[in-house]
C-alpha positions in Angstrom: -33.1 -190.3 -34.8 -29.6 -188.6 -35.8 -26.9 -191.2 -35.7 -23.9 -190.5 -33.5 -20.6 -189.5 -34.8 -17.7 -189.5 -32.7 -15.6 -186.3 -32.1 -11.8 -186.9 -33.6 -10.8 -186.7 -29.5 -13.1 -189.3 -29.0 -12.1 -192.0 -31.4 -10.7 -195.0 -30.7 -7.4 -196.0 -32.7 -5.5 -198.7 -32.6 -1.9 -198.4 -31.6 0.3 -198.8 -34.9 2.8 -201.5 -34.0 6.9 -200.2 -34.2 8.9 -201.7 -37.4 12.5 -201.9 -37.5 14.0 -200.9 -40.0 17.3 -201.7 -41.5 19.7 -198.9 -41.4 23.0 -199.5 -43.3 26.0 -197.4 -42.2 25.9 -195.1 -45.3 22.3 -193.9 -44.8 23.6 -193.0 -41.6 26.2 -190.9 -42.9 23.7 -189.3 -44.9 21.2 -189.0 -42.2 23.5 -187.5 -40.0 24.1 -184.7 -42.9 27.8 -185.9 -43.0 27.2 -186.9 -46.8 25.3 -185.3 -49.3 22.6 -187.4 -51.1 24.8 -187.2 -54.4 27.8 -188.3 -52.2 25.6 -191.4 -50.7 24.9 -192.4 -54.1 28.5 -192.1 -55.9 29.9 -194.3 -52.7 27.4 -196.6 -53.1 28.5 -197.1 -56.5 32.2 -197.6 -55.9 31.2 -200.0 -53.5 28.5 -202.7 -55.5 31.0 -202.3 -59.0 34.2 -202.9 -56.6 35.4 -206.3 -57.0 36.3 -206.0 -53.6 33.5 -204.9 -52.1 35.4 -202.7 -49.9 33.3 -201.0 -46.9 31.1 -198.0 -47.4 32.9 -195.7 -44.9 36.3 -196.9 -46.5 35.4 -195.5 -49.9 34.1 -192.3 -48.5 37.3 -192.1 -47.3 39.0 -193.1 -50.3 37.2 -190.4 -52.4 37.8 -188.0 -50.1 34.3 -186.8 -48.8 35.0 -187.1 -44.9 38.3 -187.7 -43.5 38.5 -191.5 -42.0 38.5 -189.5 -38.1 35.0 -188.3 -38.8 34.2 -191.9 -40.3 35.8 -193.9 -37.2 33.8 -191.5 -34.9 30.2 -192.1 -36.6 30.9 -195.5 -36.9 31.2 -195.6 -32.9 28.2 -193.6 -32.9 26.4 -195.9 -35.5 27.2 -198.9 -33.2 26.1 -197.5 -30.2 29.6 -196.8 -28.7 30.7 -200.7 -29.0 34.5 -201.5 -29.9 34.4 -202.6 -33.4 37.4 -204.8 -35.1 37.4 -206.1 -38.4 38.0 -209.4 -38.9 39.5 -210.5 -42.5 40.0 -214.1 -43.1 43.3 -215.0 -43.5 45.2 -215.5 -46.6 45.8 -219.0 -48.2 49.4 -219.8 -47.8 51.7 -220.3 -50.9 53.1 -224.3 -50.7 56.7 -224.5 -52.4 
């Protein structure tokens, strides 16, 4: 007796379950083809060694690889259209 062996079309698989997956706003840039891969990189450089830790699309701005009109826009677009405001906490006062 020959054993059986299923034809690919007639295998059963089991469905793979979905993932998310974090996407941070400057892989989007690059994903979008608004940054180059070398661009991605350097920004993400300036922004862990700034002291500040300034936002990503701020310091693609700041060196000048998309003007902050294109950044605003794909931010929208990254958030899914939502109104986003930053929030910075407020400065301590000086007492006299």
């Amino acid at each position: 007796m020959v054993p059986h062996t299923p034809s690919r079309s007639m295998r059963i698989t089991t469905p793979r379950m979905a993932v998310l997956e974090t996407v941070r706003f400057g892989e989007f840039l690059r994903d979008q083809m608004l940054l180059s891969e070398e661009q991605w990189l350097s920004a993400l450089a300036a922004h862990w060694s700034d002291a500040q830790r300034r936002r990503i699309g701020a310091i693609v701005v700041a060196l000048g690889y998309l003007p902050e009109e294109i950044v605003e826009r794909a931010a929208a677009e990254f958030h899914d259209g939502l109104d986003v405001v930053e929030v910075h906490a407020p400065r301590p006062h000086a007492t006299a």
